[in-house]
BATOR-47620 format. One record per residue (C-alpha): residue in one letter; x, y, z. Coordinates in steps of 0.25 Angstrom, whole numbers, padded with zeros to 4 digits, always signed. Layout:
BEGIN
aXYZ ...
END
This chain:
BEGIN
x+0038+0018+0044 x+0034+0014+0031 x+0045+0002+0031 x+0041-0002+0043 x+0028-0005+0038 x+0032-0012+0026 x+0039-0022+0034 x+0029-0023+0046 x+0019-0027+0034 x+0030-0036+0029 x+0030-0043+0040 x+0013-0047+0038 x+0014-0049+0025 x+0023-0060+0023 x+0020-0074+0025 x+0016-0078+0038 x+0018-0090+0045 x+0005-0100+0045 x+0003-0095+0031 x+0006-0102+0018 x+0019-0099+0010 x+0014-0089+0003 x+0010-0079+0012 x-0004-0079+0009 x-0012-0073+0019 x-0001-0062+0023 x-0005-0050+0017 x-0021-0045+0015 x-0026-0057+0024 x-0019-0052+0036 x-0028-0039+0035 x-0039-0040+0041 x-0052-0033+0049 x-0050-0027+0063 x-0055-0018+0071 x-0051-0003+0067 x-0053+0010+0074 x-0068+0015+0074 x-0073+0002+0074 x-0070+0001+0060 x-0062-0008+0056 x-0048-0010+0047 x-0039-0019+0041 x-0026-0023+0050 x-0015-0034+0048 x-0016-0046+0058 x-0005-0043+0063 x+0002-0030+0070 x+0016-0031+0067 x+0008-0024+0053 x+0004-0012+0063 x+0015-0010+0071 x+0023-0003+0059 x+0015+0011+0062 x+0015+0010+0078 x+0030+0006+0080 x+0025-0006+0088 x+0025-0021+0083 x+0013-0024+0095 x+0004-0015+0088 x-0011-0021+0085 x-0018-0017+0072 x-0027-0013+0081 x-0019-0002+0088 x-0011+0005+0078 x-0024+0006+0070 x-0026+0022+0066 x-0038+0028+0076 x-0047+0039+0071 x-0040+0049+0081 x-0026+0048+0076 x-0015+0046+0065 x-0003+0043+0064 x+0004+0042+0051 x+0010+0028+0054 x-0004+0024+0060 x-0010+0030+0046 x-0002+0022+0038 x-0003+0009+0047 x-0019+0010+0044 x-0017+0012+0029 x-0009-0001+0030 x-0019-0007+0037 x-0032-0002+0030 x-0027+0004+0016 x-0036-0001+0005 x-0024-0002-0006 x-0015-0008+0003 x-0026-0020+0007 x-0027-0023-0006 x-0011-0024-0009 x-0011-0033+0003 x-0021-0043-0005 x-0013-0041-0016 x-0001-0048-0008 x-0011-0058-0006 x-0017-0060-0019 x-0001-0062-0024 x+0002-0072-0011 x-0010-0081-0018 x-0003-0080-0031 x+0010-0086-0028 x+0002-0099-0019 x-0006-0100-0033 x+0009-0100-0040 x+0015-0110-0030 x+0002-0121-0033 x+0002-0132-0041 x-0010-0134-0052 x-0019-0144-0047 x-0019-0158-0054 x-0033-0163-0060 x-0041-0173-0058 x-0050-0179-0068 x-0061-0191-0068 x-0068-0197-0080 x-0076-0210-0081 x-0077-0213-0098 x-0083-0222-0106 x-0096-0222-0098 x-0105-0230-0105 x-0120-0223-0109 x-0127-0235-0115 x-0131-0248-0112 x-0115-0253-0111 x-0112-0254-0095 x-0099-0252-0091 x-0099-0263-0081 x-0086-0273-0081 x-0083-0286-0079 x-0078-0279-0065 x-0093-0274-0062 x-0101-0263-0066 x-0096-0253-0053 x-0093-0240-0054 x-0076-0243-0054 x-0080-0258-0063 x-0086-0250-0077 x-0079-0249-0090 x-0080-0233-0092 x-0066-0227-0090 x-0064-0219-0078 x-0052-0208-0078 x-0044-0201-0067 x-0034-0192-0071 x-0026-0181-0062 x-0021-0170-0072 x-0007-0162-0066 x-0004-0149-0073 x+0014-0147-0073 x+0019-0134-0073 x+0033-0134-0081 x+0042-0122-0086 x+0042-0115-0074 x+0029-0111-0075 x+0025-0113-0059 x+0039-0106-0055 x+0037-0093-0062 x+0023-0092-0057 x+0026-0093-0042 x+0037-0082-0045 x+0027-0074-0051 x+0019-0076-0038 x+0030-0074-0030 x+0033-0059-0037 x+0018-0056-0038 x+0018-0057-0022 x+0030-0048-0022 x+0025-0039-0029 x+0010-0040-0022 x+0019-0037-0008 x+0028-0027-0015 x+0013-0018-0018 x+0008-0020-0005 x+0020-0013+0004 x+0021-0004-0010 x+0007+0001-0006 x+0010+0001+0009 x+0020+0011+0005 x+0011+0019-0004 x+0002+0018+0006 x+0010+0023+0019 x+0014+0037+0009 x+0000+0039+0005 x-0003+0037+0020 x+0008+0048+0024 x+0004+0057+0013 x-0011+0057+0017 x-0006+0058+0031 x+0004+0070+0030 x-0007+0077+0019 x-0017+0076+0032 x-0007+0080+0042 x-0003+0092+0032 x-0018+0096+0029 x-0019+0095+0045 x-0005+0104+0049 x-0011+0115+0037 x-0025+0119+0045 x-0019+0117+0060 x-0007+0128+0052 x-0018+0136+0045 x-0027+0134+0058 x-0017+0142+0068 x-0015+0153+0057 x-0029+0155+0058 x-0028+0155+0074 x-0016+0164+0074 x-0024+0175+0066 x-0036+0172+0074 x-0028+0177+0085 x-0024+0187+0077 x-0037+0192+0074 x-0040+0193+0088 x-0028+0203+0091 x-0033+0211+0079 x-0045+0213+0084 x-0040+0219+0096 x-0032+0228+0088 x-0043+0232+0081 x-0051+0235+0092 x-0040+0243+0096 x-0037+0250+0083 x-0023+0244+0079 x-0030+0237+0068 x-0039+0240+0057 x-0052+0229+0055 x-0044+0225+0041 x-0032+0220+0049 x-0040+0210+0057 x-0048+0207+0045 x-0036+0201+0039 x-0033+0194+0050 x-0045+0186+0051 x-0045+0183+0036 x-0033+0176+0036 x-0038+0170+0049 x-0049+0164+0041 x-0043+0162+0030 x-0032+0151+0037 x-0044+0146+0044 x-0050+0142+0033 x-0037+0136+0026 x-0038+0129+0039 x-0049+0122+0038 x-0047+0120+0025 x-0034+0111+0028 x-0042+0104+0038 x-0053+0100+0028 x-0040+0094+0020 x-0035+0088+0031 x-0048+0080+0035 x-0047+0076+0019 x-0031+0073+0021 x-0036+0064+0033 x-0047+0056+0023 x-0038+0054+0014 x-0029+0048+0025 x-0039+0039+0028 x-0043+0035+0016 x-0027+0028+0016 x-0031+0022+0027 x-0041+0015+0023 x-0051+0021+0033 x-0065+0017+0028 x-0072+0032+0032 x-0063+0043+0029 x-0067+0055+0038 x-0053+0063+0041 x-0054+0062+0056 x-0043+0058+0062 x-0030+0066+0068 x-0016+0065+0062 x-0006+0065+0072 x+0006+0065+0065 x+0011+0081+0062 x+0018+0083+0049 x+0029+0087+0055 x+0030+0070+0062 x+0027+0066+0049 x+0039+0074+0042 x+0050+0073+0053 x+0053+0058+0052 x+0066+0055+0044 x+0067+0052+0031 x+0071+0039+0027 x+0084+0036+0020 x+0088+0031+0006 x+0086+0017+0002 x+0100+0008+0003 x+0097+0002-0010 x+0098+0007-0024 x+0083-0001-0029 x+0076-0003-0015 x+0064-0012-0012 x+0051-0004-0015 x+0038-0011-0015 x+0033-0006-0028 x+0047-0006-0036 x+0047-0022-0026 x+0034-0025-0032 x+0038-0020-0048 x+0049-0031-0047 x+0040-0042-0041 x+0033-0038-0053 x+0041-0039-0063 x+0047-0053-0057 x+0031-0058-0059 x+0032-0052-0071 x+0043-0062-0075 x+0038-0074-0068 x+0025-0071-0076 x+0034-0070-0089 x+0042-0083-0086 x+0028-0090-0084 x+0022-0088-0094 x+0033-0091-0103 x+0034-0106-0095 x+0018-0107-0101 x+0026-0110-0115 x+0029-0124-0109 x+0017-0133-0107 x+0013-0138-0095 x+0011-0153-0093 x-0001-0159-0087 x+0001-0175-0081 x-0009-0184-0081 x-0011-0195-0072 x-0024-0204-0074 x-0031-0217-0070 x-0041-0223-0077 x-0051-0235-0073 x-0060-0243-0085 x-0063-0257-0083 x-0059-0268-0087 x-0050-0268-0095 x-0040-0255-0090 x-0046-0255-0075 x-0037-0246-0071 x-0027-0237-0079 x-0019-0226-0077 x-0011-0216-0085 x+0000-0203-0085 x-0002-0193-0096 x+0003-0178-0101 x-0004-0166-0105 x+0003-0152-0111 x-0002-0142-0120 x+0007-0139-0133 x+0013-0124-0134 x+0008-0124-0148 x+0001-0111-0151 x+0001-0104-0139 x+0016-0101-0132 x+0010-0092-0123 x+0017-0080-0129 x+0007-0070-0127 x+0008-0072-0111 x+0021-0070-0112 x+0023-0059-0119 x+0013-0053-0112 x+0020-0057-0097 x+0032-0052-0105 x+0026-0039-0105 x+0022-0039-0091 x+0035-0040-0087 x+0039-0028-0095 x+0029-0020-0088 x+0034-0025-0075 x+0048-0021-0076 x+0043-0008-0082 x+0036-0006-0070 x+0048-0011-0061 x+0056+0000-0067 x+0047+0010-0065 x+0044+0006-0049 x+0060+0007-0046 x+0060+0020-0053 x+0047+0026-0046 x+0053+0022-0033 x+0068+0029-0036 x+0059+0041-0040 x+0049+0041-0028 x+0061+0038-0019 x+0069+0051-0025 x+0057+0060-0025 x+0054+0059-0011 x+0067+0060-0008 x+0067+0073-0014 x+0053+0076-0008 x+0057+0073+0006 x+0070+0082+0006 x+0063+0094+0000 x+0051+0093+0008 x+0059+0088+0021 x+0068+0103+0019 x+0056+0109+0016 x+0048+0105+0028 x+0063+0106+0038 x+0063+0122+0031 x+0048+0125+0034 x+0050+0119+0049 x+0064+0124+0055 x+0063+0139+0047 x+0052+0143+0039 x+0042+0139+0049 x+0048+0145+0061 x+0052+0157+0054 x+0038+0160+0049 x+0030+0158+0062 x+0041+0166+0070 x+0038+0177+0060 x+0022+0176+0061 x+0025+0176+0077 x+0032+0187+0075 x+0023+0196+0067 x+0010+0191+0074 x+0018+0197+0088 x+0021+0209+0078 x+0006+0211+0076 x+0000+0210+0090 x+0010+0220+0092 x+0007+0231+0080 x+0021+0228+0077 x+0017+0221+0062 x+0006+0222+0053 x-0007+0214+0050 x+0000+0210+0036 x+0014+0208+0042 x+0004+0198+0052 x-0003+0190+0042 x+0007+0187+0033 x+0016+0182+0043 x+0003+0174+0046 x+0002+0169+0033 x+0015+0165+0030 x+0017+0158+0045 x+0005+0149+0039 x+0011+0147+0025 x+0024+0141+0032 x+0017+0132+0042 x+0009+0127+0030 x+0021+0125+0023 x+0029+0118+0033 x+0018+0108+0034 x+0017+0107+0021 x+0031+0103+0021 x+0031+0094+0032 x+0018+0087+0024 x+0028+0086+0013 x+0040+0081+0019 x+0031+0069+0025 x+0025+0065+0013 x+0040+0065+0006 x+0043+0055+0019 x+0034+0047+0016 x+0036+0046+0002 x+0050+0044+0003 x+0048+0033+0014 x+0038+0026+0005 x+0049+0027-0008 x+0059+0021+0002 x+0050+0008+0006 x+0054-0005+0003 x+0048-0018+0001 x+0050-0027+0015 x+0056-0040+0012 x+0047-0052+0016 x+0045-0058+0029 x+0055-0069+0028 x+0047-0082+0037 
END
């Protein structure tokens, strides 16, 4: 799913036709208002090939796979943080900001143009000619002169590959926060759905013992009982009734939270999450990656990095070299040189300033980057091995809970509560079996949380930068 979306996204933020070389315009400027559930209103690419990723269906409008109030979905969940998401708006503008760098770095410096009339005379000397005393016939110099800075020393070439590496790595950080963003999406979903599964588990232990209590009753009436027996039923009937409404309050929170991922500008928890735990936990893990060192955005975006890094070093080493500036001028004075021109040369003299600082100091970035580099690929081979590791033992743990422990559990409760009814078992034997029925149950859900969560993260540790959209 989370590939899939990379490259959907791929597909809008790459040039497109009618657009300049560049790209510019591809990525943050194709958001933009539309209407959004509850007359509000939310941010949406132009175009829906972006919003067919979460639906399955390349037809799909923003508008119709937009998240409603009622219902979530988990892929419709993540597909409104990918439209709405705060922090991934601003990583989009990112990409734009660098798209504007490299057409700054592929631009020539402007020439420029100077106008100077001299020799103007402030006194009683005119300076009319034998020609006339026009504005073009006087004897004060006029001068026209177009100044054209030269870059030399490779100067121009290693800025536009600093460009070119500060747009990688912009595009690098933004699908590094769409992944980001799609685990903490399914983390905030599954800690919702897990908060949700603990009061509906904890909600029909209480009305088990309610039934419970009811029987009792009855006994007591009847004498089979003492008052202290049915007491004990009722308190633990309480007591998971409260723990359920307990878990409810955290599952409204869970559900804020969920929101707030979303980029929902008034959090209020209402909505229904309709995928179970157990959906979210059954799909099939992905396999290993083919490639020893594969492409992901943030160890993607260290190396565009460190590549501007050097670009950056290489420039300001080229700054040694003194750039030329070419002089071309015409000059007009009357009447003796009517009209004149000339060619001259301008360079400043690398005498006392070599630019050594900057370089040492670009040097030093470059250090940093490939420190930073190093520890991306290492973070990645670790988060990549650890939910490995997460997802096996919580995926065992989960398969344990669901084909034994659980059955075995509530078939023993089943059998203790027919047990009672009949005076065949004890109050004690009845509660306990009670209480350890809802300690499993919570435990296979909190297994199943866990196993989806490890999904997720090891999905997320498995994306990979998509290659650009080749026009």
């Amino acid at each position: 799913m989370i590939d899939n979306c990379c490259r959907g996204a791929d597909r809008l933020c790459e040039p497109a036709p009618g657009l300049d070389r560049f790209g510019k315009r591809t990525w943050a400027a194709r958001f933009r208002k539309v209407p959004g559930p509850g007359g509000g209103r939310r941010a949406a690419f132009q175009i829906g090939v972006c919003l067919a990723w979460s639906l399955g269906a390349s037809n799909v409008s923003g508008a119709e796979a937009a998240v409603t109030s009622a219902s979530w979905t988990l892929a419709a969940a993540q597909q409104a943080a990918f439209e709405r998401n705060w922090d991934l708006l601003a990583a989009a503008v990112g990409v734009d900001a660098a798209t504007a760098q490299q057409i700054v770095a592929h631009e020539f410096p402007n020439p420029t143009f100077s106008f100077s009339p001299t020799k103007i005379s402030v006194d009683d000397h005119p300076n009319s000619t034998i020609e006339g005393n026009g504005l073009w016939q006087r004897s004060y110099d006029t001068f026209f002169a177009v100044n054209q800075l030269l870059e030399i020393g490779g100067k121009r070439r290693s800025r536009q590959v600093s460009a070119a590496a500060g747009y990688e790595s912009a595009r690098a950080l933004f699908y590094d926060a769409k992944r980001t963003l799609d685990l903490g999406v399914t983390k905030a979903y599954v800690a919702a759905a897990l908060a949700e599964e603990n009061s509906r588990v904890l909600a029909q232990s209480a009305s088990t013992l309610e039934q419970e209590s009811k029987l009792a009753a009855i006994r007591l009436r009847s004498g089979e009982i003492s008052s202290s027996d049915k007491d004990q039923i009722d308190v633990t009937a309480e007591r998971f009734e409260l723990d359920a409404r307990t878990a409810t309050a955290a599952a409204a929170q869970a559900r804020v939270a969920l929101q707030v991922l979303l980029g929902e500008p008034k959090p209020d928890g209402l909505v229904t999450l309709t995928d179970s735990l157990e959906t979210l936990c059954s799909a099939a893990a992905p396999g290993s990656t083919n490639s020893a060192r594969f492409r992901r955005p943030d160890v993607m975006a260290a190396e565009a990095a460190l590549k501007k890094t050097e670009a950056d070093l290489r420039l300001q080493k080229a700054y040694r070299i003194p750039d030329p500036t070419l002089q071309l001028q015409y000059e007009h004075e009357p009447p003796d040189l009517p009209n004149t021109i000339g060619v001259g040369v301008s360079l400043p003299i690398p005498l006392w300033n070599r630019n050594k600082g900057n370089i040492l100091s670009a040097q030093a970035i470059r250090d940093q980057a490939r420190l930073a580099l190093s520890k991306a690929e290492a973070q990645a081979a670790a988060d990549l091995a650890t939910a490995r590791l997460g997802y096996d033992e919580s995926n065992s743990r989960w398969q344990n809970y669901r084909d034994s422990v659980r059955p075995k559990s509530e078939s023993i409760r089943k059998t203790l509560t027919f047990a009672y009814q009949k005076g065949g078992a004890s109050l004690l034997d009845l509660l306990l079996a009670e209480r350890n029925d809802n300690d499993v149950r919570l435990a296979a859900a909190q297994a199943a949380a866990d196993t989806a969560s490890a999904l997720a993260a090891l999905r997320a540790a498995l994306v990979e930068l998509p290659q650009p959209v080749k026009k």
